[in-house]
N, C-alpha and C positions, 0 to 999 in steps of 0.2 A: 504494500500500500504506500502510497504517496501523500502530499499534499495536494488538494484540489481545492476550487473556486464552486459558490453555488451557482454561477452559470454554466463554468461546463458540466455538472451535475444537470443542469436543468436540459442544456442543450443534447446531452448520453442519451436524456428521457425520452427527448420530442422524434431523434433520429431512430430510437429502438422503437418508438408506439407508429411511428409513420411506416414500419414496416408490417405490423399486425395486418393479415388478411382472413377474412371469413368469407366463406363459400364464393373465394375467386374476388373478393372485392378487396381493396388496401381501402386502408384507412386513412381519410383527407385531413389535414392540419390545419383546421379553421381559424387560428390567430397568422397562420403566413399568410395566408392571401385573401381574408376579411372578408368571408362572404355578407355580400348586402343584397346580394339579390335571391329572395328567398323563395320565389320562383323556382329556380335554377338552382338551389340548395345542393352539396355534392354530401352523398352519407356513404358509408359510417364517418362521424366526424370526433376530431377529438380537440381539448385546450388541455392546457397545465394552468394552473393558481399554486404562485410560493406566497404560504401561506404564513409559515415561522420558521425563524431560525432559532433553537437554543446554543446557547454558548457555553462550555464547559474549560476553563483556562488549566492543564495541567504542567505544562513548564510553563518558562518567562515568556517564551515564544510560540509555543502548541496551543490550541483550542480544539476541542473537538465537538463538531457541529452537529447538532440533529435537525435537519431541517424537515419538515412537514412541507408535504406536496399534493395537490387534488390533482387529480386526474379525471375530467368530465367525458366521458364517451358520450354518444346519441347515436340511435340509427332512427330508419323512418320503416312503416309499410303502413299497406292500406291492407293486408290478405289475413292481418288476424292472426297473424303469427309473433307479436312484438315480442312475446314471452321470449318465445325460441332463439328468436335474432340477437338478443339481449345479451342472453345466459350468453349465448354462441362467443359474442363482445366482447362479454366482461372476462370470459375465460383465457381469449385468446390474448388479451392484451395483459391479463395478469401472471400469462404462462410464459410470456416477452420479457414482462418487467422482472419477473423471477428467474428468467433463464442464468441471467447474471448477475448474481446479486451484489458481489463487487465493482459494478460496471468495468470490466476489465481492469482491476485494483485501481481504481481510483477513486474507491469509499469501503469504508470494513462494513458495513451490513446494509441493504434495503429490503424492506418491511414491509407488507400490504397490510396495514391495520384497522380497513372498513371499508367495509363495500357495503352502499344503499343504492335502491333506485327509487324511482316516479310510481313504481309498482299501476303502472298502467294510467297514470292519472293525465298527461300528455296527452292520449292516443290520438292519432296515428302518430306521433313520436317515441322512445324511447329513450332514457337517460340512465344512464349509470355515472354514480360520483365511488371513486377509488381514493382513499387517502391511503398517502403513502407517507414512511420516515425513512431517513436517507439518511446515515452517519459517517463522516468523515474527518476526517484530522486538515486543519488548516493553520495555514500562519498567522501572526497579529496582522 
């Protein structure tokens, strides 16, 4: 393990969830390219929210961070299936975010510590919120 920044932490996230696919579809990064036209809405979509960072000082110059991460998935259908597509979502994106929990040593542990959805209240949308902790050693 090294020392890291919480944005390359942030940006490990967004490059490993942009690759999450379900039944043939990737997953679109709604904060790169701001969709406004909801028309034309591209699903599954996902954002990150850094949420906190705690600070732990153990030498003169080490901290070690925990930093809380949400992770918003959404898909869409109109066929009644939102359950399914959901589950299918959350799974794939939390079987990504688990594959490496180190992000290739550049943090000692990441965490999935809750997972809630909309439980249908959307429909025809879908959302799942993923809170993640992400712990790393950093400089002053």
């Amino acid at each position: 393990m090294r020392y890291t920044t919480a944005e390359d932490v942030l940006l490990d996230l967004v490059a490993d969830i942009k690759t999450v696919s379900v039944n043939g579809r990737t997953m679109k990064d709604c904060e790169r390219h701001h969709q406004e036209d909801y028309e034309n809405y591209e699903y599954p979509s996902s954002f990150l929210n850094d949420v906190r960072r705690d600070r732990m000082r153990f030498l003169q110059d080490v901290i070690k961070v925990t930093h809380t991460i949400v992770v918003v998935v959404f898909d869409y259908s109109e066929e009644g299936d939102l359950g399914t597509k959901l589950d299918a979502l959350i799974r794939a994106t939390v079987d990504k975010i688990l594959d490496d929990v180190t992000r290739g040593t550049k943090v000692y542990n990441t965490k999935v510590v809750r997972v809630v959805t909309d439980e249908g209240f959307l429909e025809p949308h879908c959302v799942g919120i993923l809170t993640l902790e992400v712990s790393y050693l950093s400089r002053v």
